[in-house]
PyMOL CGO cylinders between C-alpha atoms (Angstrom):
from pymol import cmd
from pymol.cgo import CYLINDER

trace = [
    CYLINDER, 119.00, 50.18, -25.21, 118.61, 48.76, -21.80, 0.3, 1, 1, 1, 1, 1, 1,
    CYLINDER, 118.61, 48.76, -21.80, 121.95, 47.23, -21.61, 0.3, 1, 1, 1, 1, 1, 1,
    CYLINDER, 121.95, 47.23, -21.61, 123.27, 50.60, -23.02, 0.3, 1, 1, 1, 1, 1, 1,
    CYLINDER, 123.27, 50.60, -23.02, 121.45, 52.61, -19.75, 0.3, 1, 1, 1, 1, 1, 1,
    CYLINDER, 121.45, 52.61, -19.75, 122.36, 49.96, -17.03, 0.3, 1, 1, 1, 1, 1, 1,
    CYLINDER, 122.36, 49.96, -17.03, 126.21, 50.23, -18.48, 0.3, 1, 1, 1, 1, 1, 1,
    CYLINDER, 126.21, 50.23, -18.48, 125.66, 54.50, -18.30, 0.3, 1, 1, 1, 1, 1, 1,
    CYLINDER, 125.66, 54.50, -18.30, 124.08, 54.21, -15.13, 0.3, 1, 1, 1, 1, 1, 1,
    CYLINDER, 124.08, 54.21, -15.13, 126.50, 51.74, -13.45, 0.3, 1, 1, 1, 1, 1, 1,
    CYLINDER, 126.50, 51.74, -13.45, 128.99, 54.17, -14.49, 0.3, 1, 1, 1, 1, 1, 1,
    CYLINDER, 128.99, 54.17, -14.49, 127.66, 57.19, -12.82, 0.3, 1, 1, 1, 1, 1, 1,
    CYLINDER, 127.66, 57.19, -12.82, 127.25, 55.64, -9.84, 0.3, 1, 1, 1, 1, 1, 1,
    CYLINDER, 127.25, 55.64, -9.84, 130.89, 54.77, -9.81, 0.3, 1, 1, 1, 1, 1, 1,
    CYLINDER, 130.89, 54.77, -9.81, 131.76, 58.33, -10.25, 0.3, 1, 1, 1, 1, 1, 1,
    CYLINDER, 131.76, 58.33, -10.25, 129.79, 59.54, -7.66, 0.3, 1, 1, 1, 1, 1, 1,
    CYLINDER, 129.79, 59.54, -7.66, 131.10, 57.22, -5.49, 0.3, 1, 1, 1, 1, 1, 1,
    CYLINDER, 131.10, 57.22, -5.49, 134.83, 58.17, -6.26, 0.3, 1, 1, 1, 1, 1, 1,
    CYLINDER, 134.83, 58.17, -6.26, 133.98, 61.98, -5.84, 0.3, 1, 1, 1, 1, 1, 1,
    CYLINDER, 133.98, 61.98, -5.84, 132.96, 61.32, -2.37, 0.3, 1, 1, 1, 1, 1, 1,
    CYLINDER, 132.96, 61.32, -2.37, 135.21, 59.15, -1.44, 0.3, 1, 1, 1, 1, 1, 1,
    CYLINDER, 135.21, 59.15, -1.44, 137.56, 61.73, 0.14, 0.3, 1, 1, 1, 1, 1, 1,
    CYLINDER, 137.56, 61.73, 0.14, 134.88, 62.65, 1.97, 0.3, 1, 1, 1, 1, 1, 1,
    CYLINDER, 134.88, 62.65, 1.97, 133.91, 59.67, 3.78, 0.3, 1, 1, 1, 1, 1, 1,
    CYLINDER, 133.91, 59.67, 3.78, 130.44, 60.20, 2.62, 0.3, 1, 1, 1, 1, 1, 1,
    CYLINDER, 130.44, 60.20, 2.62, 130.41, 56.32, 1.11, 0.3, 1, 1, 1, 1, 1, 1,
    CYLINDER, 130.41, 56.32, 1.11, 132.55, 55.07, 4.14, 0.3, 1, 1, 1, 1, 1, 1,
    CYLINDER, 132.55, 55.07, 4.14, 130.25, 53.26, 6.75, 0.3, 1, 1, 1, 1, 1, 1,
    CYLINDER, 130.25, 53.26, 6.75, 130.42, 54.42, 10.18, 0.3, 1, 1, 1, 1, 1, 1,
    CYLINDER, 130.42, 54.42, 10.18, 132.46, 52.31, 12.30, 0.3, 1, 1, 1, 1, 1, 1,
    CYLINDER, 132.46, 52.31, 12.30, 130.84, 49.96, 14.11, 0.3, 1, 1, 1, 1, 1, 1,
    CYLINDER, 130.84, 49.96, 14.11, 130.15, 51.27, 17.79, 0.3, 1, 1, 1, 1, 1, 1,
    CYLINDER, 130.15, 51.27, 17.79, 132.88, 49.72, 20.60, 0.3, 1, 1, 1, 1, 1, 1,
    CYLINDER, 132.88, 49.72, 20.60, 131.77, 46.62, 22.50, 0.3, 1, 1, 1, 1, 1, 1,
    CYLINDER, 131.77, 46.62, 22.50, 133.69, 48.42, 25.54, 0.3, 1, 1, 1, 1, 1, 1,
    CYLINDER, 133.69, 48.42, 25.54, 131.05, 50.57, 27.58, 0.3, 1, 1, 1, 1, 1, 1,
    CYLINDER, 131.05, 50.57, 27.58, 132.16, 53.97, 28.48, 0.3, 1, 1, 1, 1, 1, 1,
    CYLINDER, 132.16, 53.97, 28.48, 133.11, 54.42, 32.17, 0.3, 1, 1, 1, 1, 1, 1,
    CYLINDER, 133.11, 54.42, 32.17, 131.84, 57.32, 34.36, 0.3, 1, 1, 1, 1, 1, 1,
    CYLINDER, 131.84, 57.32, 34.36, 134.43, 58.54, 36.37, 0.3, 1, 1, 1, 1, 1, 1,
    CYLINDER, 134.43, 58.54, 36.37, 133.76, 58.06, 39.78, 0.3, 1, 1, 1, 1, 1, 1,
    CYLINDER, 133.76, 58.06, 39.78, 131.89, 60.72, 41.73, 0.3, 1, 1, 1, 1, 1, 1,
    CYLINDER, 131.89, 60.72, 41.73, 134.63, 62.57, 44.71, 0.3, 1, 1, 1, 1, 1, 1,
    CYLINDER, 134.63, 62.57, 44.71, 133.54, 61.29, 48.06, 0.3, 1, 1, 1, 1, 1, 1,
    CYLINDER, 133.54, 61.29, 48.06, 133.23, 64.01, 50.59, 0.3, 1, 1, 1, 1, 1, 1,
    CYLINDER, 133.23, 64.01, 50.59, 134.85, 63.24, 53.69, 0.3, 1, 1, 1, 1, 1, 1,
    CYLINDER, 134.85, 63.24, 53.69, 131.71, 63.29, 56.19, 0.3, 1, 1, 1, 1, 1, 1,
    CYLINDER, 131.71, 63.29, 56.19, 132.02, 66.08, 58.63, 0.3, 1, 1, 1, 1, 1, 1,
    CYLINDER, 132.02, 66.08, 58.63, 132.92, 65.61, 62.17, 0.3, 1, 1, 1, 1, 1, 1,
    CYLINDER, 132.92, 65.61, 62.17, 130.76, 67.50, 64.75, 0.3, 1, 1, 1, 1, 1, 1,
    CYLINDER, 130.76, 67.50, 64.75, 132.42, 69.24, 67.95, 0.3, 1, 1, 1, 1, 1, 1,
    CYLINDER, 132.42, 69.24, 67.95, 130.92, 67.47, 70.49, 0.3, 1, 1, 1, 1, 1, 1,
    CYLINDER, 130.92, 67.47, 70.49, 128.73, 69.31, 72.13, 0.3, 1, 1, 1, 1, 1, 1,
    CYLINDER, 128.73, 69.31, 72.13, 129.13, 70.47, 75.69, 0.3, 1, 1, 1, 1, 1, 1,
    CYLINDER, 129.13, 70.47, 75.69, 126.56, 69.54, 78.65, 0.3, 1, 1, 1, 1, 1, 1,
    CYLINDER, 126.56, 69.54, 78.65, 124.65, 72.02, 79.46, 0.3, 1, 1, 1, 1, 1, 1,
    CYLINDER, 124.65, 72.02, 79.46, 125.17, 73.36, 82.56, 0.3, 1, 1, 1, 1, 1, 1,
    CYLINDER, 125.17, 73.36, 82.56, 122.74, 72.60, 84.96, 0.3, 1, 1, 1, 1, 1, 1,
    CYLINDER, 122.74, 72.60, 84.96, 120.55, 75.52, 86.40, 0.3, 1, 1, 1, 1, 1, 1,
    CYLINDER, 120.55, 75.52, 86.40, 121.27, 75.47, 90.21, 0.3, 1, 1, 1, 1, 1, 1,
    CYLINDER, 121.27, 75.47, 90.21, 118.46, 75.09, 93.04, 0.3, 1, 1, 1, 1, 1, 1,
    CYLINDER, 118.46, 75.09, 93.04, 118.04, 77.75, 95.50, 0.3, 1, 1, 1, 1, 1, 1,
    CYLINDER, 118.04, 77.75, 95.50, 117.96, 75.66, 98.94, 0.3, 1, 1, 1, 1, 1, 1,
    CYLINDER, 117.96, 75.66, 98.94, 115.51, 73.71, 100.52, 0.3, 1, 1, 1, 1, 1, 1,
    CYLINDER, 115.51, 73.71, 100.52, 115.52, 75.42, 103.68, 0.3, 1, 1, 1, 1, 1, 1,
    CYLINDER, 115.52, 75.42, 103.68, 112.42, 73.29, 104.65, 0.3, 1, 1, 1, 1, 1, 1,
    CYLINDER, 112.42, 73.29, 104.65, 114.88, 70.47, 105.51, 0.3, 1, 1, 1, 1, 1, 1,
    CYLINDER, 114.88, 70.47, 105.51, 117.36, 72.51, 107.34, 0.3, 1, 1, 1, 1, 1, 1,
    CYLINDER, 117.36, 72.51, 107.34, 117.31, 71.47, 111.21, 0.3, 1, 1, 1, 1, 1, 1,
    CYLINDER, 117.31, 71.47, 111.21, 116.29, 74.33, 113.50, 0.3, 1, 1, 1, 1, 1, 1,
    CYLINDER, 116.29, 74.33, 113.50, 119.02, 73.77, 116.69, 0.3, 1, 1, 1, 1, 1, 1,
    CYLINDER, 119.02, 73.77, 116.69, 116.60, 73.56, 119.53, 0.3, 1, 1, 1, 1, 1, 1,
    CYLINDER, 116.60, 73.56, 119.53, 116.91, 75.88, 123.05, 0.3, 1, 1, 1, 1, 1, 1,
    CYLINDER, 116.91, 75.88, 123.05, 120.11, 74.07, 124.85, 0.3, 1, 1, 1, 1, 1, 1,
    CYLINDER, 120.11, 74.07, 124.85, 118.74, 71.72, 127.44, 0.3, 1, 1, 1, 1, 1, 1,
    CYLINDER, 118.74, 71.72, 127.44, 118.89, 73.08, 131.28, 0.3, 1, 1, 1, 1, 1, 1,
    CYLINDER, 118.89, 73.08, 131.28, 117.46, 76.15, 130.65, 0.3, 1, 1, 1, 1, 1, 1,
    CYLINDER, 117.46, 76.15, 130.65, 114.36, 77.44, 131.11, 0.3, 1, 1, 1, 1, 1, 1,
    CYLINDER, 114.36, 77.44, 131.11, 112.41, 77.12, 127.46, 0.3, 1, 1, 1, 1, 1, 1,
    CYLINDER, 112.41, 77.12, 127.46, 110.58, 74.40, 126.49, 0.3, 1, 1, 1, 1, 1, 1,
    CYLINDER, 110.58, 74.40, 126.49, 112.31, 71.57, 124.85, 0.3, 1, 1, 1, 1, 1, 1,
    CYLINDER, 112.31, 71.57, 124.85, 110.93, 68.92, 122.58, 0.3, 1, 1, 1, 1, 1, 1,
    CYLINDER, 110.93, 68.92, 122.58, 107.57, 68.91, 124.37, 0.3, 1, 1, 1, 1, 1, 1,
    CYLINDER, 107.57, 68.91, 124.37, 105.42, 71.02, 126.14, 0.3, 1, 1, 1, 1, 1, 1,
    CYLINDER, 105.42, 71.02, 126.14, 107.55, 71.59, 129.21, 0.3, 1, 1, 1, 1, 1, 1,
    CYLINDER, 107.55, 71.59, 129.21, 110.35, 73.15, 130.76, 0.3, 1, 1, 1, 1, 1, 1,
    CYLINDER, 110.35, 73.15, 130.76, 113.17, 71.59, 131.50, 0.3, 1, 1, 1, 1, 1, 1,
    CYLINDER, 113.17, 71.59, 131.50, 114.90, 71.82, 134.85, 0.3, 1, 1, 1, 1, 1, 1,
    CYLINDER, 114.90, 71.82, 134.85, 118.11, 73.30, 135.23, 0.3, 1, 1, 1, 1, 1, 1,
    CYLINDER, 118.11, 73.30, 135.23, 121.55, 70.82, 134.61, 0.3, 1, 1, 1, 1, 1, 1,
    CYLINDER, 121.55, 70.82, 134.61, 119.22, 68.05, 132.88, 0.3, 1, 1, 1, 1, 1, 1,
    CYLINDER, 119.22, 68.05, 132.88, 120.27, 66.64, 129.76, 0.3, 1, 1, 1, 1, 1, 1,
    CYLINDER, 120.27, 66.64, 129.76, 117.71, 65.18, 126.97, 0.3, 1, 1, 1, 1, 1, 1,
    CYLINDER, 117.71, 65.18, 126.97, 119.31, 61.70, 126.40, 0.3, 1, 1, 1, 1, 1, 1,
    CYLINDER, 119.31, 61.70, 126.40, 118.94, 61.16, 122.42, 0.3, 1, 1, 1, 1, 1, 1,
    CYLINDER, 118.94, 61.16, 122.42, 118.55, 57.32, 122.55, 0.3, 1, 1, 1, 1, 1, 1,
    CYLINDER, 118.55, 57.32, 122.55, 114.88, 56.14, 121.30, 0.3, 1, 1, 1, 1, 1, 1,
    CYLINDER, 114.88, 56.14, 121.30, 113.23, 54.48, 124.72, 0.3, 1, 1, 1, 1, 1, 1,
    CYLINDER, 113.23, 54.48, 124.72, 110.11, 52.58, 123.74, 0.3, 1, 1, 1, 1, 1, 1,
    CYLINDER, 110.11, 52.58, 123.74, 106.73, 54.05, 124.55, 0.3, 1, 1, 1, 1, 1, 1,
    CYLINDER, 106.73, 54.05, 124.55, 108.30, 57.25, 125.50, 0.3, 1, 1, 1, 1, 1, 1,
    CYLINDER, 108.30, 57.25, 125.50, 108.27, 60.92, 124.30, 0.3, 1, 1, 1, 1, 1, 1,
    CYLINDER, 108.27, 60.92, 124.30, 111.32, 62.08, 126.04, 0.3, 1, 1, 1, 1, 1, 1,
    CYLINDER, 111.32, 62.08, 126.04, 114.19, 60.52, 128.63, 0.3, 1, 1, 1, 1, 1, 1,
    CYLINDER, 114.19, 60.52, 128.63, 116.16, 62.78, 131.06, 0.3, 1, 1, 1, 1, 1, 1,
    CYLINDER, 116.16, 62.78, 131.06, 119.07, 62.53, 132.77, 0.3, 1, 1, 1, 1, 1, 1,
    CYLINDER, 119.07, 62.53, 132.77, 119.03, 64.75, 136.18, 0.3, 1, 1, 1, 1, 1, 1,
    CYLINDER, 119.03, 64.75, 136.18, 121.97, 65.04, 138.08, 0.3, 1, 1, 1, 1, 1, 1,
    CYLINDER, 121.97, 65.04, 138.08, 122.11, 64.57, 141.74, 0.3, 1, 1, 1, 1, 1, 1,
    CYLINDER, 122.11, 64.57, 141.74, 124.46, 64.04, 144.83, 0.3, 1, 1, 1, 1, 1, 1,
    CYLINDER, 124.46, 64.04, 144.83, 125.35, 60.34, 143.94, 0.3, 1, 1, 1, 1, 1, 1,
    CYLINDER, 125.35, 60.34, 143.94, 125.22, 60.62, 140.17, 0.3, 1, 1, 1, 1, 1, 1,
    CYLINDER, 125.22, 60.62, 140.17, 122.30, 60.73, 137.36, 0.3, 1, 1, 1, 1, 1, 1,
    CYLINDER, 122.30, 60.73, 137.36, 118.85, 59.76, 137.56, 0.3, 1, 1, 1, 1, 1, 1,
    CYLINDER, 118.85, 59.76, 137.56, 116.81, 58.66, 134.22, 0.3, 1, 1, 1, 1, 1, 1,
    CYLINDER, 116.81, 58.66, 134.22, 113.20, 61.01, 134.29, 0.3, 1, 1, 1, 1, 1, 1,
    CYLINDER, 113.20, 61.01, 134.29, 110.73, 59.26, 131.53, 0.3, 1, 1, 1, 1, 1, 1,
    CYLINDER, 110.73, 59.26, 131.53, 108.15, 61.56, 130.09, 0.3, 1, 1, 1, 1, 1, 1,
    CYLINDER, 108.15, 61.56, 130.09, 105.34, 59.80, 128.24, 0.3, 1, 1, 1, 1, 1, 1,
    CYLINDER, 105.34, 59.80, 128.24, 102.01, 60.23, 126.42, 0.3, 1, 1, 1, 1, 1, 1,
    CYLINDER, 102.01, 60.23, 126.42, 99.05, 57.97, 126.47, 0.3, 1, 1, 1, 1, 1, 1,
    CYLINDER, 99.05, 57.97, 126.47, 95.20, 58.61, 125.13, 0.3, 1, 1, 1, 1, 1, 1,
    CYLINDER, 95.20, 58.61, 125.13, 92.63, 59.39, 127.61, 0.3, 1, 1, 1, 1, 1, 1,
    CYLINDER, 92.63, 59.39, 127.61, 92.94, 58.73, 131.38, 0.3, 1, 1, 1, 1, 1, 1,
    CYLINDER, 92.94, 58.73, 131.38, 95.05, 55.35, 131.00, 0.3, 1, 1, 1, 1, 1, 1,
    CYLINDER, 95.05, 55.35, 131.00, 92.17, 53.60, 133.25, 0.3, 1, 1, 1, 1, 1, 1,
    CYLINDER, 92.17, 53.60, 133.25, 92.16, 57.12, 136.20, 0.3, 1, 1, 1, 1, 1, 1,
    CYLINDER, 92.16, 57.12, 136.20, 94.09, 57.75, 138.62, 0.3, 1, 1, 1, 1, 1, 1,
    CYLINDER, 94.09, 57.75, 138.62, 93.32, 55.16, 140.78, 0.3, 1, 1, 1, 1, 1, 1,
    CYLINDER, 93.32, 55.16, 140.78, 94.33, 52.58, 138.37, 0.3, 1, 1, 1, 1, 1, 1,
    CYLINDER, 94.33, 52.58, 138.37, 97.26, 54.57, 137.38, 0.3, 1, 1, 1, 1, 1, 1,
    CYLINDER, 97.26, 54.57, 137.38, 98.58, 54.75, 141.48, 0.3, 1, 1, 1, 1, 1, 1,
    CYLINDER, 98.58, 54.75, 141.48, 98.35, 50.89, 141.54, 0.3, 1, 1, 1, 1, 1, 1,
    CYLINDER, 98.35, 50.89, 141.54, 100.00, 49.81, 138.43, 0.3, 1, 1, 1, 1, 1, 1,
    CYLINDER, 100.00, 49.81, 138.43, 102.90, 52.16, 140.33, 0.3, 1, 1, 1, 1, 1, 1,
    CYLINDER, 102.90, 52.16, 140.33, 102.76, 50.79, 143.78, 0.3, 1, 1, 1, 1, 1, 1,
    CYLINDER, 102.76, 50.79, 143.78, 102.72, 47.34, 141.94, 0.3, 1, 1, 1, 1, 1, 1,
    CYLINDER, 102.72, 47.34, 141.94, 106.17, 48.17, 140.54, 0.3, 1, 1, 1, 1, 1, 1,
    CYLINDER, 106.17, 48.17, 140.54, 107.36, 49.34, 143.80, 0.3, 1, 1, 1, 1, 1, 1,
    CYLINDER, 107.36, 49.34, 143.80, 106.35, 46.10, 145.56, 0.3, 1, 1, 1, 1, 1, 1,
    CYLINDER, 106.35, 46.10, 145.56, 104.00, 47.87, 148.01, 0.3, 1, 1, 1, 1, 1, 1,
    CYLINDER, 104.00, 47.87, 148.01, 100.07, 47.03, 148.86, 0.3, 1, 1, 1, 1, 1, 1,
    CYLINDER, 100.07, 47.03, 148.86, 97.29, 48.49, 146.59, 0.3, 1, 1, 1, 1, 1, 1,
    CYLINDER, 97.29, 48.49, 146.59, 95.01, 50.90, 147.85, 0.3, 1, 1, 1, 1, 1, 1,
    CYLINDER, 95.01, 50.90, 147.85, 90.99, 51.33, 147.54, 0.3, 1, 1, 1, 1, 1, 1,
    CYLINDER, 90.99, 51.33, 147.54, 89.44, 54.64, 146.30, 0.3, 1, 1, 1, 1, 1, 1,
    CYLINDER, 89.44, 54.64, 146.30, 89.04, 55.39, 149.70, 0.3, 1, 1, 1, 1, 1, 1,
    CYLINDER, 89.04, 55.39, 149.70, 92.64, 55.64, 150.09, 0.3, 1, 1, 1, 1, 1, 1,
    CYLINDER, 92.64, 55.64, 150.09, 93.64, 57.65, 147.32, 0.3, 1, 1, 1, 1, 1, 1,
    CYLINDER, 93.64, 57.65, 147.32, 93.22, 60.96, 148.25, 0.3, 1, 1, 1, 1, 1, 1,
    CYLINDER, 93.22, 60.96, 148.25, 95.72, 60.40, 150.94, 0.3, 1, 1, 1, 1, 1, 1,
    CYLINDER, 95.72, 60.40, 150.94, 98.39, 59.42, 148.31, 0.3, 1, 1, 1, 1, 1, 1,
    CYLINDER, 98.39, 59.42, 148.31, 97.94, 62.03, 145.42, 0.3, 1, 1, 1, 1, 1, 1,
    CYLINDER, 97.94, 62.03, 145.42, 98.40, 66.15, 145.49, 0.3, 1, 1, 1, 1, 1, 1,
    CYLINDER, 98.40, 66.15, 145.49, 95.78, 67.54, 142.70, 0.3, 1, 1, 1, 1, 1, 1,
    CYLINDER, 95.78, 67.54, 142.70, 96.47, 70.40, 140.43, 0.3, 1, 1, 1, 1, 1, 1,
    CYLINDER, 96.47, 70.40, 140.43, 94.67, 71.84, 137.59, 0.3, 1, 1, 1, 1, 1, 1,
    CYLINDER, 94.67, 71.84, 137.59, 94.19, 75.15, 135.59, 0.3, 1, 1, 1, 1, 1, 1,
    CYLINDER, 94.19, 75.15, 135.59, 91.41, 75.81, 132.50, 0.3, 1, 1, 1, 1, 1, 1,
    CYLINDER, 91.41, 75.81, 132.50, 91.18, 73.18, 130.00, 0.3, 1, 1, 1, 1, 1, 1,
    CYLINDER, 91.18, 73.18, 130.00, 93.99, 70.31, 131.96, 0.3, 1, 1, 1, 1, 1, 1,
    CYLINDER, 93.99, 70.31, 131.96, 94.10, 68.76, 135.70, 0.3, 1, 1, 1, 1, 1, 1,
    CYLINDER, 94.10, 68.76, 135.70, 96.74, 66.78, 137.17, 0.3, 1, 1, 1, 1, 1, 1,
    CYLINDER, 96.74, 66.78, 137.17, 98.47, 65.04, 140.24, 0.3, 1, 1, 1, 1, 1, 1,
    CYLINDER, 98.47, 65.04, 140.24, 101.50, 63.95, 141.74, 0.3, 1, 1, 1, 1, 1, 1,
    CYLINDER, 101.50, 63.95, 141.74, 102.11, 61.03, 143.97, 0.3, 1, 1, 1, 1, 1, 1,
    CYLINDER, 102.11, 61.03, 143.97, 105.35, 59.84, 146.01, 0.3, 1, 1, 1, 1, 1, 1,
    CYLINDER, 105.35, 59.84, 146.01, 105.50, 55.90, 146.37, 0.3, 1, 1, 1, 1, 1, 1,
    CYLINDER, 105.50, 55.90, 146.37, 108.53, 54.91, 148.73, 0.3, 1, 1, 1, 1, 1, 1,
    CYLINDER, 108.53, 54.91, 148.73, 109.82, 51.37, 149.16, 0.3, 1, 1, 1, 1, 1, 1,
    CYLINDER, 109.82, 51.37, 149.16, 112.71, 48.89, 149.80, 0.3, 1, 1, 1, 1, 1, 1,
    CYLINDER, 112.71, 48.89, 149.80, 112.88, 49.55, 146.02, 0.3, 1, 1, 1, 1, 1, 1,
    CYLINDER, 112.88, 49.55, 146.02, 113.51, 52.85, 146.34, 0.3, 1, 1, 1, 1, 1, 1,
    CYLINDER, 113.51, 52.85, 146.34, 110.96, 56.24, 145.57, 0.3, 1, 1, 1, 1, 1, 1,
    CYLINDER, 110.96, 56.24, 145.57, 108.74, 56.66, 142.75, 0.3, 1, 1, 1, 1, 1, 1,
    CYLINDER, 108.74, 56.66, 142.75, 108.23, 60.42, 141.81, 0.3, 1, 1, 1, 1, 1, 1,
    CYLINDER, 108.23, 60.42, 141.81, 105.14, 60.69, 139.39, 0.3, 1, 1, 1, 1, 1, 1,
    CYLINDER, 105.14, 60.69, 139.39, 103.48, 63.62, 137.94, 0.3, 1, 1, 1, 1, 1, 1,
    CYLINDER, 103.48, 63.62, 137.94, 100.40, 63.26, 135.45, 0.3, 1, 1, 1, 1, 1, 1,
    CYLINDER, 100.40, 63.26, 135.45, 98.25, 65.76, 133.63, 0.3, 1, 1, 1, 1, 1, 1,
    CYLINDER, 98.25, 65.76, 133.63, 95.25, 65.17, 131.82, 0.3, 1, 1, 1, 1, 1, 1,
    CYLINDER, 95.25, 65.17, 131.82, 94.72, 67.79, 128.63, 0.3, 1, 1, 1, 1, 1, 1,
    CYLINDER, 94.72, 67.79, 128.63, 91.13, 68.08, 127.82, 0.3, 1, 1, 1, 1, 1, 1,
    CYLINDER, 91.13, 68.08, 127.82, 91.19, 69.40, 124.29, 0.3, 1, 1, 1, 1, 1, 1,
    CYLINDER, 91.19, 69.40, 124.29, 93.35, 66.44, 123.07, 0.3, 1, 1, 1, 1, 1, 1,
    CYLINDER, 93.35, 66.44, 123.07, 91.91, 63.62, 125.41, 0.3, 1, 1, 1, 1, 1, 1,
    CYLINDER, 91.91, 63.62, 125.41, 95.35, 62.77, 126.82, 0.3, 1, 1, 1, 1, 1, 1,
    CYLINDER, 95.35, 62.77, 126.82, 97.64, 62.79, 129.42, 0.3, 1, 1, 1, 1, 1, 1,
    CYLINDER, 97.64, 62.79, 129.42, 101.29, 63.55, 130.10, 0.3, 1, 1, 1, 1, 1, 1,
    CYLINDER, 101.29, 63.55, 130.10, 103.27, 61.90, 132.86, 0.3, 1, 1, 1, 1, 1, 1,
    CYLINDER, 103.27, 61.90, 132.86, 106.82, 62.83, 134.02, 0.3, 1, 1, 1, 1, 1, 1,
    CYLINDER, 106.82, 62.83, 134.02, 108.44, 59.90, 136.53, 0.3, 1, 1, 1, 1, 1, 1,
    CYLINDER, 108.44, 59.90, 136.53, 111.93, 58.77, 137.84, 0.3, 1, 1, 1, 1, 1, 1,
    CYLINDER, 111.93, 58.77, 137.84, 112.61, 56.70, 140.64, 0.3, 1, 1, 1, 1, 1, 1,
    CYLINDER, 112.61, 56.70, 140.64, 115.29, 57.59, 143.22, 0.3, 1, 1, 1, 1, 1, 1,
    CYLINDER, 115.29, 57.59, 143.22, 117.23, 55.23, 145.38, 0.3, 1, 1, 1, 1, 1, 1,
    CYLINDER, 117.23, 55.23, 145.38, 116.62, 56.33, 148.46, 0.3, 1, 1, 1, 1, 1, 1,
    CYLINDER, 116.62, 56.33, 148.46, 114.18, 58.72, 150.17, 0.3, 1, 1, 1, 1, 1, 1,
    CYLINDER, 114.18, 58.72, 150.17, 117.39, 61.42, 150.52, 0.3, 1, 1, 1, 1, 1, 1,
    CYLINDER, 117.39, 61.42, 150.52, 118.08, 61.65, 146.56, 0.3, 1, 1, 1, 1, 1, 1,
    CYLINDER, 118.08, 61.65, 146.56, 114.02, 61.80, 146.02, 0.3, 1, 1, 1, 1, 1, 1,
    CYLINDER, 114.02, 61.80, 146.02, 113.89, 64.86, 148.19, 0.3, 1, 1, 1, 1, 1, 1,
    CYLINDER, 113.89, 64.86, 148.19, 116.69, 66.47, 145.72, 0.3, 1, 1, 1, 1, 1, 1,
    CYLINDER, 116.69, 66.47, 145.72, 114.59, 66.11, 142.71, 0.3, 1, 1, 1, 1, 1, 1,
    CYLINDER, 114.59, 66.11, 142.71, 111.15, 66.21, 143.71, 0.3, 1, 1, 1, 1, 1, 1,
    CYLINDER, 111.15, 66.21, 143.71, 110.85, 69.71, 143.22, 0.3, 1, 1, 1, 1, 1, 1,
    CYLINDER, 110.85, 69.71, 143.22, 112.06, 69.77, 139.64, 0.3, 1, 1, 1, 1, 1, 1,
    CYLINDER, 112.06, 69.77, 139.64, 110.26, 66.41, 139.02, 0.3, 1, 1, 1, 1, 1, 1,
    CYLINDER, 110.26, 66.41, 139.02, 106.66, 67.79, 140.20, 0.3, 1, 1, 1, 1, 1, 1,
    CYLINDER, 106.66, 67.79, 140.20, 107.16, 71.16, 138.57, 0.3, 1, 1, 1, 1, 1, 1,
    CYLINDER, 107.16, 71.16, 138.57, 108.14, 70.04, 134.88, 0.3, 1, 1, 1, 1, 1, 1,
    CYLINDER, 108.14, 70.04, 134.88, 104.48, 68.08, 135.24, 0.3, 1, 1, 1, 1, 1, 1,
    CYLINDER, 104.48, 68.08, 135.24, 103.19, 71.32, 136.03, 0.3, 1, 1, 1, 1, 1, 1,
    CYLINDER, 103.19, 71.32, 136.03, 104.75, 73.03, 133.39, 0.3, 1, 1, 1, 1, 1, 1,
    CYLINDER, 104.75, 73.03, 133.39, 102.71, 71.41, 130.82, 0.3, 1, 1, 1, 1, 1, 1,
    CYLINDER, 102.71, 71.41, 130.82, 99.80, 73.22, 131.86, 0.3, 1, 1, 1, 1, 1, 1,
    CYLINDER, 99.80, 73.22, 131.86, 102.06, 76.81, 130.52, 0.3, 1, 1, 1, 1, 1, 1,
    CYLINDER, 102.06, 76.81, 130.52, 103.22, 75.31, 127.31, 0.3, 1, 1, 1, 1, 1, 1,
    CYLINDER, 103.22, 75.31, 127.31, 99.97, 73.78, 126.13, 0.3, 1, 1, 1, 1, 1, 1,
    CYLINDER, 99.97, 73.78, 126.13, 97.87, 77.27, 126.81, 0.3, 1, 1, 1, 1, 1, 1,
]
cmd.load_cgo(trace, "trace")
């Protein structure tokens, strides 16, 4: 009986098998491929190129009228140029840095230009007495004593500044000198030139003694 159900059974089996055979549904699935499936590659985008952009445009400045150069009064007249003076008619201000000097002149005269020197110092400078004998020194003629120096000065003064002038003459020629003291600032001015000759000193005396003076007006 067992042999009988193992020959039914095998035989069953075979028919099932044959009905599905057009089916596939005994077929084993083919093996999967060995070849691995390729992803297409992805598009590159192109990167974009940027305008460049332009500068920006810089704001503009107003001015700096600070800096701008104020022309002074023209030199020869009668208003006060780079100092506290006026200057005389027909002198020039020469531009060339002296040393120890505020200011250099050129006034004209009958035989050609003379060079005025305006400086500054602190204080007296040592008086007036000192001051008169450092100048004769220069001029080659004898000091004098306090005694004597009365004689050789002319005094001037106003509120707040005094002042003198002194005429030195020698074989070196004549030494015009003006000096005034200011009070408030504890210094004096000076205004000198020296002339050849006793004629071209009595041409510019005048202006040479009154530009001293006219520190007094500009410093009020």
């Amino acid at each position: 009986m067992n042999n009988s159900w193992n020959r039914d059974g095998l035989l069953a089996v075979i028919l099932a098998c044959s009905a599905w055979t057009g089916i596939g549904g005994c077929e084993k699935a083919p093996p999967p491929s060995s070849t691995p499936t390729q992803t297409p590659p992805t598009a590159r985008t192109a990167p974009t190129t940027e305008a460049p952009k332009a500068a920006p445009t810089p704001a503009s400045t107003p001015a700096d009228t600070s800096k701008v150069e104020t022309p002074s009064a023209p030199v020869g007249s009668s208003e006060k140029t780079a100092g506290p003076w006026k200057v005389p008619t027909g002198w020039t201000l020469d531009p060339t840095p002296k040393p120890m000097r505020v200011a250099t002149y050129m006034a004209p005269t009958k035989n050609g230009k003379l060079e005025v020197a305006v400086t500054k110092f602190p204080g007296r400078v040592g008086g007036e007495l000192a001051n008169i004998n450092r100048w004769r020194g220069q001029m080659g003629v004898p000091t004098i004593d306090a005694t004597g120096l009365e004689a050789t000065i002319q005094r001037f003064s106003t509120p707040g500044f005094d002042g003198y002038e002194t005429r030195i003459e020698s074989d070196k020629g004549v030494m015009l000198a003006s000096a005034v003291f200011e009070q408030a600032s504890d210094q004096t001015w000076f205004v000198r030139v020296t002339a050849k000759d006793a004629a071209e000193a009595d041409e510019i005396q005048a202006a040479v003694f009154g530009m001293g003076r006219s520190v007094l007006d500009g410093k009020k």
